[in-house]
C-alpha positions as CSV (number, residue, x, y, z in Angstrom):
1,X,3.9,-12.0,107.3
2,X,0.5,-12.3,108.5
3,X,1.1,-11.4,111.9
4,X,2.2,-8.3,111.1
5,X,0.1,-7.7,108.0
6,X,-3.1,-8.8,109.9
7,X,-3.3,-5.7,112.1
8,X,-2.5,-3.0,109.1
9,X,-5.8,-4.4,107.5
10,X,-8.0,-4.5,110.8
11,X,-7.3,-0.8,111.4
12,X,-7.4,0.0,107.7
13,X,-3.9,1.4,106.9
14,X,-2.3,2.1,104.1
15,X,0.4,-1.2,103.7
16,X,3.5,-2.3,105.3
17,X,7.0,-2.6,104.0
18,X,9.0,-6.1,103.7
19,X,12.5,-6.0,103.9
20,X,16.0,-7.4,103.8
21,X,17.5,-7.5,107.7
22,X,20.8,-6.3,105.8
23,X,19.6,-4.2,103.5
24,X,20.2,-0.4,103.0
25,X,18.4,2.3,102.1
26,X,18.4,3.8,99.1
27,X,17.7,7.0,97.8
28,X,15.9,8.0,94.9
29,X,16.2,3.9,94.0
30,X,13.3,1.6,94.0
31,X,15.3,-2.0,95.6
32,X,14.4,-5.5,95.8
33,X,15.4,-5.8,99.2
34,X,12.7,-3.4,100.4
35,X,8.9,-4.2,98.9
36,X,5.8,-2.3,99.3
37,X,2.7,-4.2,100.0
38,X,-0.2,-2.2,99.5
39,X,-3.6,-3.1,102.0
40,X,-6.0,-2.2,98.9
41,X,-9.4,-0.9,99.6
42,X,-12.2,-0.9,97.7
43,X,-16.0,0.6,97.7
44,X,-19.1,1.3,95.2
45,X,-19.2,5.2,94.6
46,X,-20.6,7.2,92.4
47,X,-18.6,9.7,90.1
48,X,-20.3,13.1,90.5
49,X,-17.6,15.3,89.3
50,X,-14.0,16.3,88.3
51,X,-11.1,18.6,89.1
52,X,-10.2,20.0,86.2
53,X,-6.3,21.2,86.6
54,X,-5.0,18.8,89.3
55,X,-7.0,16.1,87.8
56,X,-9.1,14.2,90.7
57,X,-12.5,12.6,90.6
58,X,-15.5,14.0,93.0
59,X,-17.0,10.9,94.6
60,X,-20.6,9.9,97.0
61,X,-21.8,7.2,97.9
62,X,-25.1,6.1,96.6
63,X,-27.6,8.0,98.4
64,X,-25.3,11.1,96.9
65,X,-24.0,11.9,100.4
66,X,-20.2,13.8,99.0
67,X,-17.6,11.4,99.9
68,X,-13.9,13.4,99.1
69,X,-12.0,13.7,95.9
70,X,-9.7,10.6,94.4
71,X,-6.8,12.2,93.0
72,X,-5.0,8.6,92.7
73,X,-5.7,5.9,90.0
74,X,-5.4,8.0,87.2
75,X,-2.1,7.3,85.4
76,X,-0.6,10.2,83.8
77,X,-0.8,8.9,80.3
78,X,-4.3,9.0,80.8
79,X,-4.3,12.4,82.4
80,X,-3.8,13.9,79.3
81,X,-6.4,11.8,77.3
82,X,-9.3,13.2,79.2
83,X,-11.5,15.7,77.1
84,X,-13.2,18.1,79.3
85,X,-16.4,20.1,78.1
């Protein structure tokens, strides 16, 4: 795998996807034959804010310089434990 998994993290993309040489596709279905391997990233930011409706975090880096918004890692259980003031 690393051949092909190698380049996905030197040009930091998202993941690649393993799977069967037989296998179909499925729709709506989550298979064995086809898995998802994720190239996680991670970085040191600073939460500055939030979205409030389409829940999302406002992020910078540490010199406060606005990075984007994560609207990903919050699970939706938790979504609805969040107490905004």
């Amino acid at each position: 795998m690393s051949a092909n998994y190698d380049p996905v993290c030197q040009q930091a993309l998202e993941g690649i996807v393993l799977k069967r040489k037989q296998s179909l596709y499925e729709i709506s279905k989550q298979s064995q034959s086809w898995i998802k391997v994720i190239n996680y990233q991670f970085a040191n930011v600073l939460v500055t804010g939030y979205c409030k409706y389409e829940l999302g975090w406002l992020l910078a880096d540490e010199s406060g310089r606005p990075l984007g918004i994560m609207e990903l890692g919050v699970l939706s259980e938790g979504k609805s434990k969040c107490i905004f003031k």
